[in-house]
C-alpha positions in Angstrom: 11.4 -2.0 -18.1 10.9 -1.4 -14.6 8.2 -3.0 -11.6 7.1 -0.7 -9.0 5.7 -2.0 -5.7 3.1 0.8 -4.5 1.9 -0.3 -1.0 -0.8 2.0 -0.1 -2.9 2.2 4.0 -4.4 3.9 5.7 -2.9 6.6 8.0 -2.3 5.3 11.8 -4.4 8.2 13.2 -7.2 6.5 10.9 -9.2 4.4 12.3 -9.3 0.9 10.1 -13.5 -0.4 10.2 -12.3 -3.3 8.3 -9.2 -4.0 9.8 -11.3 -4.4 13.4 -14.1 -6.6 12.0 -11.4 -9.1 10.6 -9.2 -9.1 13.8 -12.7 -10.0 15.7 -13.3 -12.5 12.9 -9.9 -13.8 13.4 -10.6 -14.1 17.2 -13.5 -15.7 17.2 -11.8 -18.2 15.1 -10.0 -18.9 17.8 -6.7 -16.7 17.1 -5.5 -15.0 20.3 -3.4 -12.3 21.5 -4.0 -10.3 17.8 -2.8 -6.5 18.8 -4.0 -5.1 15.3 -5.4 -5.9 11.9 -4.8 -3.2 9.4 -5.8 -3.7 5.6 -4.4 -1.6 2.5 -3.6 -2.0 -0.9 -0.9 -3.6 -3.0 -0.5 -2.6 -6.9 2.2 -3.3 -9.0 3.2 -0.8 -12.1 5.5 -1.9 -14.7 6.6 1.2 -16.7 8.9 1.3 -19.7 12.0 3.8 -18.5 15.4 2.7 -17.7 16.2 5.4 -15.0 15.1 4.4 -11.7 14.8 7.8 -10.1 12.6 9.4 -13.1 10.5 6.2 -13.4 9.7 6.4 -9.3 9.2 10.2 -9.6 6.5 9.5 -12.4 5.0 6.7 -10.2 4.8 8.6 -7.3 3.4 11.2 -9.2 0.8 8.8 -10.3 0.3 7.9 -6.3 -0.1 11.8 -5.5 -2.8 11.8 -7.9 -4.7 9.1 -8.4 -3.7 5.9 -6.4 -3.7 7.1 -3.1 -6.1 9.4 -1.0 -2.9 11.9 1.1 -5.6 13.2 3.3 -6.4 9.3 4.6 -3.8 7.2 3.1 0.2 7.0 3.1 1.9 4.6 0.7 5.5 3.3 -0.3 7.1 2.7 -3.6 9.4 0.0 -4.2 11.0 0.0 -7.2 12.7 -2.7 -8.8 14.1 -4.2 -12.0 12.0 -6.2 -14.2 13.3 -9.5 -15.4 
């Protein structure tokens, strides 16, 4: 059994609407000196296949088509042992 780490946000040439209103939240909390906020998504895959290059070519597969948007959104897999 493996665990795959997808991290998934938004491309830097997109512009992140709620990334900016918690970095202004954060501010006027009193938190200075903030260059950028940027949100995205963490999801975690577990995925019964003991070869790690075939389990992260299915999950990036999966990323391709479903879990991330490539025309907005860039993401990284880690993959990793599950214990």
């Amino acid at each position: 059994m493996l665990k795959s780490e997808i991290y998934i946000t938004l491309k830097k040439k997109i512009v992140d609407p709620q990334g900016l209103t918690i970095k202004h939240a954060l501010e006027s909390m009193g938190y200075k000196g903030l260059d950028e906020v940027r949100i995205g998504k963490f999801i975690t895959i577990k995925i019964d296949c003991q070869n790690k290059e075939k389990a992260k070519k299915k999950i990036d597969n999966m990323c391709r088509k479903l879990l991330a948007n490539p025309i907005t959104e860039d993401y990284n897999v880690k993959m990793k042992g599950d214990k």
